[in-house]
C-alpha positions in Angstrom: 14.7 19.2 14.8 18.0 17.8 16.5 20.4 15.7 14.8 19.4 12.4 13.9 21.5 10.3 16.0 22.6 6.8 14.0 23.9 3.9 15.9 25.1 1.1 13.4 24.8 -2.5 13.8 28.2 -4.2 14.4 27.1 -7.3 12.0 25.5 -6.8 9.1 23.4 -9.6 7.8 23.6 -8.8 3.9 25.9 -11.5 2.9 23.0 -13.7 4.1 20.9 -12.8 1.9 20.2 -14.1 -2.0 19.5 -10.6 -3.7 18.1 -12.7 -6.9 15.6 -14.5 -4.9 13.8 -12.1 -2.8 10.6 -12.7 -1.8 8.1 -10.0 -0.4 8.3 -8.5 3.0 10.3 -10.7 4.5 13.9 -10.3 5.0 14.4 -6.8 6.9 17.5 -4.9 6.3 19.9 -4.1 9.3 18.4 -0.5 10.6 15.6 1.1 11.3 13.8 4.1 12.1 12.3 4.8 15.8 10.6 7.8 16.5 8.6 8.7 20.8 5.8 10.5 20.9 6.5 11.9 25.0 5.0 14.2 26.9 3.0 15.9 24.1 5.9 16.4 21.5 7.8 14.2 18.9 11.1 13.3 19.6 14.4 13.2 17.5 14.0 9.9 14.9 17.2 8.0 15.6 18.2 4.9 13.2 19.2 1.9 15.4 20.2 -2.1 14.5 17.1 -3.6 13.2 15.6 -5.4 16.7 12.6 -6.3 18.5 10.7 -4.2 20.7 9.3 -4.6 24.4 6.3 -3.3 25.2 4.6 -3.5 28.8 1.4 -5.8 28.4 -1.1 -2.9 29.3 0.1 -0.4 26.3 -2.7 0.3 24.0 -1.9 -0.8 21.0 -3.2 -4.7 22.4 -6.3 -3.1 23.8 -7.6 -0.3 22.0 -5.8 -1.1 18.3 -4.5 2.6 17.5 -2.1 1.6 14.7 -1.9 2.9 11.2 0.9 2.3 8.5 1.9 3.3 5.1 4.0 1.5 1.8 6.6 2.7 0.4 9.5 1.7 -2.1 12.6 2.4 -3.0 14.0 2.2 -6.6 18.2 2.1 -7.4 18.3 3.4 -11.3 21.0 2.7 -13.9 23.8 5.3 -12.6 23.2 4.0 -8.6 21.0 7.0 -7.9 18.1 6.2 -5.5 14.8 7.3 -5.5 11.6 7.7 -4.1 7.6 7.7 -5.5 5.5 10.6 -4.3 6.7 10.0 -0.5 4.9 13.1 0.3 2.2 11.8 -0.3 2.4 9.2 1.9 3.6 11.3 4.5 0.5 13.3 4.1 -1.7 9.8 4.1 0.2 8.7 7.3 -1.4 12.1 9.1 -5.0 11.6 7.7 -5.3 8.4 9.4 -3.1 9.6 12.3 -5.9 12.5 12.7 -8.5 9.8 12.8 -7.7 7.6 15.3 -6.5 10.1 17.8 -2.8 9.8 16.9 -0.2 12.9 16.9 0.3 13.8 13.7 3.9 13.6 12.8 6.2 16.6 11.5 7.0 16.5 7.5 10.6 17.0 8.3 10.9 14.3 10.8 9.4 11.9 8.5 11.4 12.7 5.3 14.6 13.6 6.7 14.4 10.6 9.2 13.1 8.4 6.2 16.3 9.7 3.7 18.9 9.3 6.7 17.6 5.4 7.4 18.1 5.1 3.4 21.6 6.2 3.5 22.6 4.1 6.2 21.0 1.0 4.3 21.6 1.9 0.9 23.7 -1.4 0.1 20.0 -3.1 1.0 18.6 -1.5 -1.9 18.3 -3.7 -4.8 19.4 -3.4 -8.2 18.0 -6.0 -9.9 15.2 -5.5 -12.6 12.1 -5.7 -10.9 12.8 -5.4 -7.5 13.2 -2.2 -4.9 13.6 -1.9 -1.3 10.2 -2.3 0.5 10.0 0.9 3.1 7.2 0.1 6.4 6.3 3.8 8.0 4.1 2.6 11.1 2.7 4.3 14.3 1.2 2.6 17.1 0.0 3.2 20.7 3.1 2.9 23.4 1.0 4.5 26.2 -0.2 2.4 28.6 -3.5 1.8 30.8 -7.2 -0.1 30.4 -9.1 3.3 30.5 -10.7 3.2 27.0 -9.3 6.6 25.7 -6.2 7.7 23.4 -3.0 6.7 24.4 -0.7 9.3 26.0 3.0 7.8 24.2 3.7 6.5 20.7 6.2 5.1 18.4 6.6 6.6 15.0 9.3 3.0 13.1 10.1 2.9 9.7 11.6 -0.7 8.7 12.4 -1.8 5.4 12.9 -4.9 3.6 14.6 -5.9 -0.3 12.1 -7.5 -1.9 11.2 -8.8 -5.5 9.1 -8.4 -8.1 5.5 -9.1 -7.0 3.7 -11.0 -9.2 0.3 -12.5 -8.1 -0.1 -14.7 -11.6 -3.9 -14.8 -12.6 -5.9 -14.1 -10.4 -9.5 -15.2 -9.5 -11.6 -13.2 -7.2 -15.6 -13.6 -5.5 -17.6 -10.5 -5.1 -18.5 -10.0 -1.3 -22.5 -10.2 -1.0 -22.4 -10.5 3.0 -19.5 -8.8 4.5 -18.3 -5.3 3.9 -14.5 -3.9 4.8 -15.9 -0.5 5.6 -18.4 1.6 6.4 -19.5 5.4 5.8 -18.3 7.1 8.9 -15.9 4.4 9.9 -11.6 4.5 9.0 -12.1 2.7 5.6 -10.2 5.5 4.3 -7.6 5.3 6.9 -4.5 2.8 6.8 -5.2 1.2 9.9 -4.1 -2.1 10.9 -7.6 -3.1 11.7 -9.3 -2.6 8.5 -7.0 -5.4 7.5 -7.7 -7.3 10.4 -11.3 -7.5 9.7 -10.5 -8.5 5.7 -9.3 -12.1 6.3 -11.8 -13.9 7.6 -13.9 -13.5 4.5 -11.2 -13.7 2.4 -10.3 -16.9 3.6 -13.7 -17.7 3.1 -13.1 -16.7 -0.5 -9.8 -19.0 -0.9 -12.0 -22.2 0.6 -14.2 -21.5 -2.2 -11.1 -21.6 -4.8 -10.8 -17.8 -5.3 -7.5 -15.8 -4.2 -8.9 -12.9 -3.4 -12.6 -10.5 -2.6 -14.1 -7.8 -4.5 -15.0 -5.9 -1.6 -19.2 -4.1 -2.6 -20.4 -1.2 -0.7 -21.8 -2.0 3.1 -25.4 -0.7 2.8 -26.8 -2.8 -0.6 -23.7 -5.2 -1.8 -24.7 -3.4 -5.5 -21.5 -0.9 -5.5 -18.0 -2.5 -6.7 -15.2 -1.0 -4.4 -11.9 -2.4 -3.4 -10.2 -5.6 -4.8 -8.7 -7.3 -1.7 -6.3 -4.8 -0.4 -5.8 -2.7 -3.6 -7.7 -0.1 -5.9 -9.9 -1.8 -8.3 -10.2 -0.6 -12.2 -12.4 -1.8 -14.7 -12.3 -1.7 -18.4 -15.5 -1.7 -20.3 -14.8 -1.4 -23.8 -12.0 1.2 -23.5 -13.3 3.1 -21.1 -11.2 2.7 -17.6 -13.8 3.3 -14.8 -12.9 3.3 -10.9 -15.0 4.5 -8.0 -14.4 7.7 -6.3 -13.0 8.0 -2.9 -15.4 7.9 0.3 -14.7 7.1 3.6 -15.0 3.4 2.7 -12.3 3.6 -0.1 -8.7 4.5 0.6 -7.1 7.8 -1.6 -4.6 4.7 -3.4 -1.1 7.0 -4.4 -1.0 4.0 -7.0 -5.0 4.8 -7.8 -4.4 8.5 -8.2 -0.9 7.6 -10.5 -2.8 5.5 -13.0 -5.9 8.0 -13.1 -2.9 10.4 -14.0 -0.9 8.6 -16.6 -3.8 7.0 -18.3 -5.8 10.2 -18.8 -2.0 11.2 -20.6 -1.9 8.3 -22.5 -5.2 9.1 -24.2 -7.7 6.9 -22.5 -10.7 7.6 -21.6 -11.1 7.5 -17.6 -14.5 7.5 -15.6 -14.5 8.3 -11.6 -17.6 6.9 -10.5 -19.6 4.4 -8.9 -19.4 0.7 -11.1 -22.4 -1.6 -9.8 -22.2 -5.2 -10.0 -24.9 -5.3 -12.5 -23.1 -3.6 -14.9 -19.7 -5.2 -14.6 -21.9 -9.0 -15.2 -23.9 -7.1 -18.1 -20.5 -6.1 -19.7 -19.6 -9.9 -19.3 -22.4 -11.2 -21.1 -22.4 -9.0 -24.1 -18.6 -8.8 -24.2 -17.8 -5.2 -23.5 -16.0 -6.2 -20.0 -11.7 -6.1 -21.5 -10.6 -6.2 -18.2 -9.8 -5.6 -14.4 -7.1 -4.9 -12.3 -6.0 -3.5 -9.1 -3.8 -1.1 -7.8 -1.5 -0.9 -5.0 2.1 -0.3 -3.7 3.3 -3.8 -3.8 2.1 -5.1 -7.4 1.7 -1.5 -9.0 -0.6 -3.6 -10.8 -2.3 -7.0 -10.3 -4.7 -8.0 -12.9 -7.7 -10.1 -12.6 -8.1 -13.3 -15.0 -12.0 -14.0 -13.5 -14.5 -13.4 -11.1 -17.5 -15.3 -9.1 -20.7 -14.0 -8.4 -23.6 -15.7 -6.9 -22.6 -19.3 -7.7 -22.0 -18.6 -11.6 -17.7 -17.9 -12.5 -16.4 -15.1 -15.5 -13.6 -15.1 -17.2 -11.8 -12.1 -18.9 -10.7 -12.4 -22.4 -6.7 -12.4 -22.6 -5.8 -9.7 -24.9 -2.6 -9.2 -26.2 -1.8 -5.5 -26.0 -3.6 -4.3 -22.4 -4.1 -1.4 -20.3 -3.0 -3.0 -17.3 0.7 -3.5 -19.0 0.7 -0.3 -20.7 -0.2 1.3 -17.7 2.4 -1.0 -15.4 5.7 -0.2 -17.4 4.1 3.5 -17.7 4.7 4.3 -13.8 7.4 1.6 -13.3 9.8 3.3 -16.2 9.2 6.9 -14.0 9.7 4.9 -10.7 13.1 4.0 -11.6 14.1 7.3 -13.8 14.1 5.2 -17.1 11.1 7.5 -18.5 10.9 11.4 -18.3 8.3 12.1 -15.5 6.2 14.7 -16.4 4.1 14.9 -12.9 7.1 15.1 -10.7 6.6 12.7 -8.3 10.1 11.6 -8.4 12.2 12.0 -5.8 15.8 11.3 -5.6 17.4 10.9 -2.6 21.4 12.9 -1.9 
C-alpha cells in the first residue's frame, strides 16, 4: 500500500463543541477516512476534512441497498495513551458481510493502518472524560452506477467518527415480537447491513406506541426462540446461570457478545450457549428464577432490561443490588480503557 495521503481541514470545529455534554453519534469530528474500490482493486485510504458526498442518482447503493457498516470506539486512558477494542475483529466482521452482499473485501492493512492514521490526525477529538470515547463508523457502500439488478462495479470504503458520551438507555421496557421477524435462515441476519436495520423500525415503533422502548426480536419460523434485543445481543439470567443463543445466520457474531461470554466464564459464572424459548424465560418469571436480562452491543457495552410484555400480560425484573450486568460492564470497560490487566488481549493501543 502507498502512502496515506492526509489533507487537513483549515478550520477545525472543536472549540464548538461541549466535550462534557456529548450526546451519541452526533457531532463528527473534522476528518475522515475515504477509501475507491476502481477497476477491480482498492485504492490508497486518504483522510480528508469531514464533508458530504455526491453521488450520481443511478449508483447502487439507492437501488439495490449494498451497504454494510461496523462500530467501533476509541478509549484515551489515564497517561493520554489511546486505544482500541478487538478492531480486528471488526475488520474481520466488516469482510463477512462484505462477502455476502457481493462487496470487495477490503485489505487488513488498509483498514488498520488507514483507521490508526485517521486517529492520529483527530486524536484531540478523543475524549477524556469518564465515560465517554470517540465513536469510530467503518462503512462501505455501492458507488457504481446503473439500474441492471447485479453488484455494483465501484465502492467507497469511509470511516467517520464522532465524540460521544456515555450511553445510558435508563430502564428499559421491551415486547417480545410474535409477528415480525428481523431475519431469516439464509438471509444477511448475520451480516451488518444497513437493511436489516431498515426493516427493524417499523415494528419497533410499533412496540414504542404500545409503551415499550424496544423488541425482543423471536426466531422467524415459530416466534418460540428468544434472539436479539432491538439492535444488541440478548443475555438472560435464570438463577445464576447466564444463557444466550448461539449464532446462526439470523443472529449477528456480537464482539461485545463474544467479550462477555469471555469474561463471565472468568469470573466464575456459569454460561449456557443455547437456544432460550419464550416459555421458559415467562416460566422463570413466574416461579422467580428469572434475575435478569440485558443486552449487548458497541454503544451501551451493556443495556439492561427493567421488564418485558408478552401477549397482553407485562413482567418486571427484580432490582438486585449486586448484578451481573454491572459486574460484567465495569469488567470489559476497566480493560477498554487500560485501568484492568487484560488477560485476552484484545487491547490495542494505538503509536
Amino acid at each position: 500500500m502507498n502512502q496515506i495521503n492526509i489533507t487537513k481541514t483549515t478550520h477545525s470545529k472543536i472549540n464548538d463543541v461541549d466535550f462534557n455534554n456529548l450526546s451519541f453519534g452526533s457531532i463528527f469530528s473534522d476528518h475522515m477516512l475515504v477509501c475507491d474500490y476502481k477497476n477491480g482493486k482498492w485504492e490508497t485510504p486518504k483522510v480528508i476534512p469531514y464533508q458530504p458526498i455526491t453521488l450520481d442518482p443511478s449508483s447502487k447503493i439507492f437501488h439495490y441497498g449494498q451497504s454494510i457498516f461496523e462500530g467501533m470506539k476509541a478509549y484515551k486512558d489515564s497517561n493520554n495513551n489511546t486505544w482500541l477494542f478487538r478492531p480486528l475483529d471488526n475488520w474481520k466482521r466488516l469482510n463477512i458481510s462484505a462477502k455476502r452482499l457481493a462487496i470487495p473485501e477490503i485489505p487488513e492493512e488498509y483498514f488498520m493502518e488507514g483507521l490508526k492514521t485517521l486517529l492520529k490526525v483527530d486524536e484531540a477529538w478523543i475524549p477524556r472524560n469518564e465515560g465517554s470515547s470517540l465513536y469510530i463508523r467503518p462503512f462501505v457502500f455501492a458507488t457504481g452506477q446503473g439500474f441492471h439488478a447485479s453488484p455494483a462495479n465501484a465502492y467507497k470504503l469511509i470511516i467517520a467518527t464522532a465524540p460521544s458520551g456515555a450511553y445510558f438507555s435508563g430502564k428499559v421496557k421491551v415486547l417480545i415480537e410474535e409477528k415480525y421477524s428481523r431475519s431469516a435462515n439464509g438471509g444477511v441476519g448475520y451480516a451488518k447491513a444497513g437493511g436489516n436495520y431498515a426493516g427493524q423500525f417499523y415494528p419497533t415503533q410499533l412496540a414504542i406506541d404500545k409503551g415499550y422502548n424496544q423488541v425482543i426480536w423471536t426466531d422467524d419460523n415459530t416466534h418460540e426462540y428468544i434472539e436479539e434485543a432491538g439492535a444488541m445481543n440478548i443475555f438472560i439470567r435464570i438463577n445464576d446461570t447466564l444463557i444466550t443463543g448461539p449464532t446462526s445466520d439470523r443472529i449477528l457474531d456480537g464482539i461485545t457478545r463474544k467479550s462477555i461470554i469471555e469474561i463471565a466464564k472468568d469470573e466464575g459464572i456459569n454460561v449456557e450457549v443455547r437456544k432460550i424459548t419464550v416459555k421458559e424465560v415467562i416460566e422463570a418469571s413466574n416461579n422467580g428464577s428469572l434475575k435478569e436480562m440485558f443486552g449487548a452491543g458497541t454503544a451501551a457495552v451493556i443495556s439492561p432490561i427493567a421488564g418485558y410484555g408478552y401477549k397482553g400480560n407485562d413482567y418486571d425484573l427484580p432490582e438486585l443490588e449486586d448484578t451481573f450486568a454491572a459486574r460484567l460492564k465495569k469488567r470489559i470497560t476497566d480493560i477498554q480503557t487500560n485501568k484492568a490487566e487484560d488477560k485476552f488481549g484484545w487491547r490495542y493501543e494505538v503509536k
